[in-house]
C-alpha positions as CSV (number, residue, x, y, z in Angstrom):
1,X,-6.5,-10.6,19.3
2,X,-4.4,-8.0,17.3
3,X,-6.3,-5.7,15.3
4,X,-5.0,-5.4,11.8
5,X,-5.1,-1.6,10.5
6,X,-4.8,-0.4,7.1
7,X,-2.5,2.6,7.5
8,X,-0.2,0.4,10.2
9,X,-0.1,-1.8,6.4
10,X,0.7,0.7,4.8
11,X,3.5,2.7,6.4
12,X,5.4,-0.2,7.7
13,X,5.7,-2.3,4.2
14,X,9.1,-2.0,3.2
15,X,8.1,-2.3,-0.5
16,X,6.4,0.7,0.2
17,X,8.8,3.0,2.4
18,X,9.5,5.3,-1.0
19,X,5.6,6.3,-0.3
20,X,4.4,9.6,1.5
21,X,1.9,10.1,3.7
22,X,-0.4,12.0,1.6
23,X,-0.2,8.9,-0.8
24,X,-0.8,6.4,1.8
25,X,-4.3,8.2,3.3
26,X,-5.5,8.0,-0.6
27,X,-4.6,4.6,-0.8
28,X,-6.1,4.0,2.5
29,X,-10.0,4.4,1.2
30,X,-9.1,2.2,-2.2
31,X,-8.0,-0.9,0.3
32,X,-9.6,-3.7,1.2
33,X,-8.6,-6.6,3.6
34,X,-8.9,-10.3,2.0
35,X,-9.0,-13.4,4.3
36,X,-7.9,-16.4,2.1
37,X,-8.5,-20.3,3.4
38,X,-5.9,-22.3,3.0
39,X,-6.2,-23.9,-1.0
40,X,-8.1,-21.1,-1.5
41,X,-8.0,-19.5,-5.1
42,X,-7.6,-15.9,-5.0
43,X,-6.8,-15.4,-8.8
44,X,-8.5,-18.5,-11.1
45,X,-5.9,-17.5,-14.2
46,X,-4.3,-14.2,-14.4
47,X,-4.5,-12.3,-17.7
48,X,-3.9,-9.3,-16.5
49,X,-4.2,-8.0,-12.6
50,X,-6.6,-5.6,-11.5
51,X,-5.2,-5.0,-8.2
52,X,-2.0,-5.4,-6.0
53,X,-2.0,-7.5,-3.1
54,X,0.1,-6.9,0.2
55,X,0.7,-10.7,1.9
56,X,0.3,-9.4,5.4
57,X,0.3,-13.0,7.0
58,X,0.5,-16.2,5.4
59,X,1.6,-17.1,1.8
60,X,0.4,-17.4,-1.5
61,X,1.7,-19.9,-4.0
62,X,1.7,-19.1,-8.0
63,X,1.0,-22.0,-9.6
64,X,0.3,-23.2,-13.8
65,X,-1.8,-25.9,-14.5
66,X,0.1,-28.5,-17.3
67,X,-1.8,-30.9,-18.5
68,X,-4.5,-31.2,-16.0
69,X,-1.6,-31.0,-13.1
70,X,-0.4,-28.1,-11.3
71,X,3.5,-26.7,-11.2
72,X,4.2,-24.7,-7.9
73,X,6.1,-21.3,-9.8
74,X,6.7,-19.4,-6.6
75,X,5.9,-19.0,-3.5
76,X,5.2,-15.2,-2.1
77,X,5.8,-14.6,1.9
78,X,4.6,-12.1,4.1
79,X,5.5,-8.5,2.8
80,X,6.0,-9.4,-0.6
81,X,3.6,-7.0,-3.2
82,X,2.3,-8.3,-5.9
83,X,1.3,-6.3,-9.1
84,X,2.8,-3.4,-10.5
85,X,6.3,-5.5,-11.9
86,X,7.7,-2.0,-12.4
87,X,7.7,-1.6,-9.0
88,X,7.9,-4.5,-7.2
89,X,10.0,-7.0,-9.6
90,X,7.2,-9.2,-9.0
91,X,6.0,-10.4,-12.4
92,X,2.7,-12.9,-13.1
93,X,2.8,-14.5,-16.3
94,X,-0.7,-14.9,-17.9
95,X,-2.1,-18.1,-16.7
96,X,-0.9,-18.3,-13.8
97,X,-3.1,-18.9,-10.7
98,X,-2.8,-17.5,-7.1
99,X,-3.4,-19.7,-4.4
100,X,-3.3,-19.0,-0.6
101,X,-0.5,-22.0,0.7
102,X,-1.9,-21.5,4.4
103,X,-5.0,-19.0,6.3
104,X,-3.7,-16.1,4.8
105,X,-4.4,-12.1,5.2
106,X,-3.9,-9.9,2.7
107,X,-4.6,-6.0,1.5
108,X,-6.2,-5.5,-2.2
109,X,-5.6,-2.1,-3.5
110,X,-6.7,-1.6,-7.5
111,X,-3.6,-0.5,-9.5
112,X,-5.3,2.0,-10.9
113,X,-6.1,3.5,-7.6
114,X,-3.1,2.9,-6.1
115,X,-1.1,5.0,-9.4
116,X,-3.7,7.7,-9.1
117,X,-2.8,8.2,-5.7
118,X,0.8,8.3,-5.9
119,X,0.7,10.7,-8.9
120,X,-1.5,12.9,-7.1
121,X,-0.1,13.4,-3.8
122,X,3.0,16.1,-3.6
123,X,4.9,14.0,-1.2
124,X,5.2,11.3,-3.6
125,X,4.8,12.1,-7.4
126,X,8.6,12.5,-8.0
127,X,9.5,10.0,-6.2
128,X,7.7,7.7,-8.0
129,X,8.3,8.9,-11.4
130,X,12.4,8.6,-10.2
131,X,11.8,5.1,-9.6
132,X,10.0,4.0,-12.2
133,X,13.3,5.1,-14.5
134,X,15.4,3.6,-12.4
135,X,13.8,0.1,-11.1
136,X,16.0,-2.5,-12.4
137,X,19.1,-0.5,-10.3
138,X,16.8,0.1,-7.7
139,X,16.0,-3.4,-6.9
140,X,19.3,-4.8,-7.5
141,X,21.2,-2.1,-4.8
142,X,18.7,-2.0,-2.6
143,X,18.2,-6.3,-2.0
144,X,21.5,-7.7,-4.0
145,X,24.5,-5.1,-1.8
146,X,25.0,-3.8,1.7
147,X,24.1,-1.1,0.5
148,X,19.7,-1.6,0.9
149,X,20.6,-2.2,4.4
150,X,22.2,0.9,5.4
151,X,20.7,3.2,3.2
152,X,17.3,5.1,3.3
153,X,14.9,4.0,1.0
154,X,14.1,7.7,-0.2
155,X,17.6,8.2,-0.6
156,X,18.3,5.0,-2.4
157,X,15.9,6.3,-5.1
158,X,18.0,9.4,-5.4
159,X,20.9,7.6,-5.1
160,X,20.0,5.6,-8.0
161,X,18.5,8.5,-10.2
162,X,21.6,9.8,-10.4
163,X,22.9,6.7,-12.9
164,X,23.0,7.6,-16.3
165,X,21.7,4.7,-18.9
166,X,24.4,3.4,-21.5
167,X,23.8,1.6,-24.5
168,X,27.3,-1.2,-25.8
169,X,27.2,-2.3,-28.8
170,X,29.3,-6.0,-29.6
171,X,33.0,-5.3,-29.3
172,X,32.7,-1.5,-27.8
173,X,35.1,-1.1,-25.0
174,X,34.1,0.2,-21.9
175,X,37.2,1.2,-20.5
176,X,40.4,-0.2,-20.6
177,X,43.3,-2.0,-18.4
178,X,45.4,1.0,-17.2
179,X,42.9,3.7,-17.3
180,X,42.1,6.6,-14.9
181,X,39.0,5.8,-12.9
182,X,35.7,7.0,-14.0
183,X,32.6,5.9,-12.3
184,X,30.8,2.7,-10.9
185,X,29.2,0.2,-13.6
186,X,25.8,-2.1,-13.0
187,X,25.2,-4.5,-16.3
188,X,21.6,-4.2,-16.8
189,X,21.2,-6.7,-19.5
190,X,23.8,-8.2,-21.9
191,X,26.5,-9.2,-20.9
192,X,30.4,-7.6,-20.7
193,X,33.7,-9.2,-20.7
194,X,36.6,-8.5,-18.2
195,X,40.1,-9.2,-19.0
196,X,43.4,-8.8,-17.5
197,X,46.8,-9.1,-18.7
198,X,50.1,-8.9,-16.6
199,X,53.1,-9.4,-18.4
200,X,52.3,-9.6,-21.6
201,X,50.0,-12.4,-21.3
202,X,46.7,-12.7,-20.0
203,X,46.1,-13.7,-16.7
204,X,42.0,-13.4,-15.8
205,X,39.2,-13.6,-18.0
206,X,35.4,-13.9,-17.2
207,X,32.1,-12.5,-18.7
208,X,29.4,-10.6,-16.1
209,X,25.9,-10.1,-16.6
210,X,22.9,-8.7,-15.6
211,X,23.3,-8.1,-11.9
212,X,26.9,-7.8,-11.9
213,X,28.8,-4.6,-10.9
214,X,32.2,-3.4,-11.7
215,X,34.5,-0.2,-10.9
216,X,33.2,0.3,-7.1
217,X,37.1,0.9,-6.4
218,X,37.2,3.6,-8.6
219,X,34.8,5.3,-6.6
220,X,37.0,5.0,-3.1
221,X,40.5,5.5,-4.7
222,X,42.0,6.6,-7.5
223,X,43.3,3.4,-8.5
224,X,43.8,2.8,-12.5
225,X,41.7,0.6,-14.5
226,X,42.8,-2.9,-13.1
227,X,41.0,-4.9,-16.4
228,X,39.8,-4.0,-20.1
229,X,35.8,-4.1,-20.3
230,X,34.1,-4.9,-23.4
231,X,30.5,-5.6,-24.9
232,X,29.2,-9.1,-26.0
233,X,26.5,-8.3,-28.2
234,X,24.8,-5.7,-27.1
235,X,24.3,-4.7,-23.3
236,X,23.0,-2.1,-21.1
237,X,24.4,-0.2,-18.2
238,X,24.2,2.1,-15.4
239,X,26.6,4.0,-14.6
240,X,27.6,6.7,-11.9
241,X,30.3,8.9,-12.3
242,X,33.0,10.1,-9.3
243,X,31.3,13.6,-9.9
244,X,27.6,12.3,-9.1
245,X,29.1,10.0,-6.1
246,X,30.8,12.7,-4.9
247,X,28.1,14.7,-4.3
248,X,26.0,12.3,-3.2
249,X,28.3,11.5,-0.5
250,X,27.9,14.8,1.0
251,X,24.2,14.2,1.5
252,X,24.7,11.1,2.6
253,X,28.4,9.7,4.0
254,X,26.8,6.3,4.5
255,X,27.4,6.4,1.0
256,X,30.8,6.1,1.0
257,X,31.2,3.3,3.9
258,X,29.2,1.3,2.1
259,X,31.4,1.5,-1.4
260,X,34.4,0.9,0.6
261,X,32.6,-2.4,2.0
262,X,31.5,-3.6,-1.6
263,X,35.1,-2.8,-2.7
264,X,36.6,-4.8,0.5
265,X,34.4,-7.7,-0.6
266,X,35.3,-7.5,-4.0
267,X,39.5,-7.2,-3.5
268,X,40.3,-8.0,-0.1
């Protein structure tokens, strides 16, 4: 039988590669392994979680009763954490319950601990605070582009630290057909409309959202503007300019091979 270690937990979650060492023996006394029977109810109805939980094997399902029946909401695999939606991107909506699906192992550390211990510990504190800032860029990069698969995770926090936040109001233009390239784009909420005219007459048109990025060409050529970007409503977005690429690049060149894949993907 395998022996299942707390620190082995620790240092090889992916979730949890932005975390020093210093941090990790900390959390390492405030953890606790959880054996779950299949059915089993780990969480009765969440209000608000104490702790995070590691699924190390098995799975949990989150599930809402509706009247006096239950509605399977997700289903979390091995490696997911739970708790901590800053973090993570894994929210529980009050009344949900957690429910193991199968025998299922998992590692309980209080949030309050597990903050503590990552504000504490030089190897760490930064880190964290960079990624708290910049979680919703973060978590799209990393899992959404090539980019979280050739990338450190420690340097995809820096990476992404380096996007400035910017605030469109309905109407405002955020750069237009023709222009000289800027800087990369990521629509953090809102939405944005791209249009393109050849000709005199308009030839594309399509609105992005949340998620969707725009300008990675202008990071790998100098190519003018090839579409006029504007609010709807109001949205939100990162962006990185050249400069901040740029340097980037030189600390990591992976950098660059990965923009020049997103723009092959993109344009052909």
């Amino acid at each position: 039988m395998k022996r299942v270690k707390i620190p082995d937990i620790l240092k090889n979650t992916q979730a949890l590669a932005w975390v020093g060492s210093e941090a990790r023996e900390h959390l390492e006394k405030s953890s606790e392994l959880v054996i779950c029977s299949a059915r089993e109810m780990l969480v009765q109805k969440v209000e608000e979680l104490e702790s995070m939980y590691i699924v190390i094997s098995g799975s949990l399902q989150a599930m809402k009763g509706v009247k006096e029946s239950e509605r399977l909401l997700q289903i979390y695999q091995e490696g997911t954490v739970i708790g901590l939606n800053e973090l993570f991107g894994i929210k529980v909506d009050a009344g949900v319950m957690l429910v193991a699906q199968t025998e299922s192992l998992l590692l309980s550390i209080p949030k309050d601990k597990f903050i503590a211990a990552v504000l504490n510990a030089a190897d760490t504190k930064d880190t964290y605070n960079l990624l708290r800032n910049s979680y919703d860029a973060y978590h799209f990069i990393r899992y959404s582009t090539y980019l979280g698969e050739i990338l450190e995770p420690l340097f995809l926090i820096e990476f992404v630290s380096a996007f400035e936040k910017k605030l469109y109001h309905d109407g405002d233009i955020v750069f237009k057909q023709g222009d000289d390239p800027d800087g990369f784009y990521l629509c953090s909420n809102g939405k944005v409309n791209v249009s393109v005219v050849h000709g005199g007459e308009e030839v594309f048109n399509a609105n992005l959202q949340a998620g969707d990025y725009f300008g990675e060409l202008a990071l790998t050529t100098d190519s003018k503007r090839s579409g006029t970007l504007s609010s709807i409503g109001e949205s939100n977005c990162y962006y990185l300019s050249k400069e901040s690429f740029s340097n980037l690049v030189k600390m990591e060149p992976r950098l660059l091979e990965g923009f020049q894949l997103l723009a092959k993907l993109a344009y052909g």
